[in-house]
N, C-alpha and C positions, 0 to 999 in steps of 0.2 A: 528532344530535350529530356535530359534525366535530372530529377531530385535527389540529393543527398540526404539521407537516412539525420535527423538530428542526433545529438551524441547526447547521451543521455547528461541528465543535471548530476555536478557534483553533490555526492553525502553532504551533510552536514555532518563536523566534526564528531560531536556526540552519539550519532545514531550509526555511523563508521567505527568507533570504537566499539558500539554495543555489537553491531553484525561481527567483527573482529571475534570479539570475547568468546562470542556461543560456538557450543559443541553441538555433536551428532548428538539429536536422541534431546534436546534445550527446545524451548517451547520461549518467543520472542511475544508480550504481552503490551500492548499498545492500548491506550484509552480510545481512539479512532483510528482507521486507515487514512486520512489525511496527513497523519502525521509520517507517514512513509514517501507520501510524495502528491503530487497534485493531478497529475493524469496516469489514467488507467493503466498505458502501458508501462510506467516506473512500478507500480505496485504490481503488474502480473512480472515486468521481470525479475523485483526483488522477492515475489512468495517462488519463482520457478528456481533462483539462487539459493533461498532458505531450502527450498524441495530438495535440488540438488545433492543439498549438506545433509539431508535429513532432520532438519530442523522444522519447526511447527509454528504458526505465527496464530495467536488470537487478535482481537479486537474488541476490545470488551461492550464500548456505546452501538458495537453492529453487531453483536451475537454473530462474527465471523470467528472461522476456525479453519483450517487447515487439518486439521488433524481427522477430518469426520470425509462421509464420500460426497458430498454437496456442494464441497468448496469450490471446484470450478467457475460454476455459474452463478455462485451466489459473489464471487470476486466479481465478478463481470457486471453484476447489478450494483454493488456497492461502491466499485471502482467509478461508475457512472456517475452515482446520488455524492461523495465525497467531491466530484467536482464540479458538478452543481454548487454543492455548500459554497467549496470554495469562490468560485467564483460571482455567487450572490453577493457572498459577505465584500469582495474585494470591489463592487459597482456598490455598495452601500443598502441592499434590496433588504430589508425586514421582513422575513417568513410570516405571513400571515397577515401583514399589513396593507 
């Protein structure tokens, strides 16, 4: 028995155009890495497409970067805790509650 690979979620129109927009060398500035996508492997494929391009992506609420030599693993942890968030917030769970 084989599994098929799921095909990744369509962009949202918005954030399609902005990836569109940017050039080599354009630094892509997001208030969270949720906001790129909900599981880990959408946001490593979209920084490995921004890589690609030569393009740089921050995060500003994760002091993520791309631009520095940490970014790997520090994607790897962040990509984790972002879908956590999300998926607390989506069962109704109150951080600290």
């Amino acid at each position: 028995m084989t599994t098929a690979a799921a095909a990744p979620a369509p962009l949202p129109p918005g954030l399609k155009a902005c990836l569109d927009y940017l050039r080599r060398g354009d630094v892509l500035v997001v208030l969270d890495l949720d906001r790129l996508g909900r599981l880990a492997g959408e946001l490593i494929r979209l920084v490995d497409e921004l890589e690609a391009r030569s393009i740089g992506l921050r995060a500003l609420n994760a002091s993520f970067d791309t631009t520095t030599p940490m970014r790997r693993a520090f994607l790897q942890i962040q990509a984790a805790s972002a879908y956590v968030s999300a998926a607390t917030d989506e069962i109704g769970l109150i951080p600290g509650g």
